[in-house]
N, C-alpha and C positions, 0 to 999 in steps of 0.2 A: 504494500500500500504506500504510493508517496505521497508526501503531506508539505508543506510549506512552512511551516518552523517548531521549533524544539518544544515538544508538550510540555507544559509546567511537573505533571508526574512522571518525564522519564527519568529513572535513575544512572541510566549510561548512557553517555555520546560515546558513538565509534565514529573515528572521521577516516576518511581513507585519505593517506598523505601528498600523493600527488592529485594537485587540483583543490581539493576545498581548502590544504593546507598552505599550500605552495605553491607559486606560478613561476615560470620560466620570462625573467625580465634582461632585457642585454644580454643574453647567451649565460645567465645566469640563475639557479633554481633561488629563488625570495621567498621569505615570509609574505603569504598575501595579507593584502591592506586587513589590518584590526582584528585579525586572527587570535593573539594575542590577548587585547583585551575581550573578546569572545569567550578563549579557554578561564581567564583571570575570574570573567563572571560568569561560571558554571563555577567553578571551583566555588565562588562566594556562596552558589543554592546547592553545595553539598552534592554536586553531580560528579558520578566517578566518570572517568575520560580513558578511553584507549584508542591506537593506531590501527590500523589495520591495511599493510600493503600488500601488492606483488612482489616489495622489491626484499632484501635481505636488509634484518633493522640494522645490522653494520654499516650500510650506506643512506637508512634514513638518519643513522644516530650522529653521523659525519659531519654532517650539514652543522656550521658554527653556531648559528642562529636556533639550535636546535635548542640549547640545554635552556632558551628562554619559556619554551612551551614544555618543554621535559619535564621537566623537574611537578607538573602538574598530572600528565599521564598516571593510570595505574598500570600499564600494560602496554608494550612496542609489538608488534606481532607481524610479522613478517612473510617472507616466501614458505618458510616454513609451515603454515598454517594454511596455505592456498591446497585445495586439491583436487584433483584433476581422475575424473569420474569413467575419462574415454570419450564421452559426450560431450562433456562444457567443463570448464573451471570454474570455480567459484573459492569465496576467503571462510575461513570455518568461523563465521561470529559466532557461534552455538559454542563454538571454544571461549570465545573471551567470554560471554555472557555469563556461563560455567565458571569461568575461571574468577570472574568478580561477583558471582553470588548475585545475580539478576535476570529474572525471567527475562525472555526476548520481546513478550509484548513491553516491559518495562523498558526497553535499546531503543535507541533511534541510531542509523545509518545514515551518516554525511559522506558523500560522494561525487564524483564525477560520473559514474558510472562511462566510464572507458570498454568499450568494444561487450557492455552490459554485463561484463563480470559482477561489477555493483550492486545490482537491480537484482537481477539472479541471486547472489549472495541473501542480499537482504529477503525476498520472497521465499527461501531453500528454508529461512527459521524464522518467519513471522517477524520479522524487523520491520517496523517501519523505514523509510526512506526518505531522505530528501536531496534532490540533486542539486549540485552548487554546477552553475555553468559560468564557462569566463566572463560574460559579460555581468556577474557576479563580483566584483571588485571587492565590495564589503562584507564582510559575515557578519555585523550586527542585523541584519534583518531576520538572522535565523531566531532570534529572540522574541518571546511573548511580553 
């Protein structure tokens, strides 16, 4: 189900790191605009936060800019956690969800959803979903 911003009762953001997180500026991966203070104020209502890429967390964890929104995460989750069924790929959020002690209707899914790994993902365990698209600059609107 995609929905247009963060329900007051979810207890976990999953953001997937390329796109909602981070944009390619000058040949260079950035913090997208007010990301930051997005994660600052989840943190302030008590919302547990994790990652969830394709890529391996050693090269989301690389990124300098990184240890600004890190240090808020409960969980990095990486290539590891993608699995690959013979049909489609999709990210195991049934794992972090598990892993931080939160049903899935309780998750919301922040994404791009790229080549609909995403969407898929999110749909495989009752996540809700919201898609961040580039013309997306800000992440305060994901907010109630």
């Amino acid at each position: 189900m995609e929905i247009q911003k963060i329900p007051q009762d979810a207890e976990l953001v999953i953001f997937d790191f390329y796109g909602p997180l981070s944009v390619e500026s000058d040949g260079d991966l950035k913090l997208r605009d007010n990301a930051d203070k997005l994660i600052f104020r989840l943190k302030l209502q008590s919302k547990k936060m994790a990652i969830s890429s394709t890529s391996h967390v050693e090269e989301i964890i690389s990124f300098p800019w990184f240890a600004t929104i890190g240090v808020f995460m409960n969980g990095v989750y990486g290539k590891e956690h993608v699995v690959d069924n013979g049909e489609a790929k999709y990210k195991d959020l049934g794992k972090i969800c598990q892993d931080q002690g939160v049903k899935p209707e309780k998750a919301v899914f922040i994404a791009d959803d790229y080549n609909g790994v995403d969407r898929r993902s999110a749909e495989r365990f009752g996540i809700p979903f919201i898609r961040v698209t580039s013309e997306n600059t800000d992440l305060s609107y994901l907010l109630n």
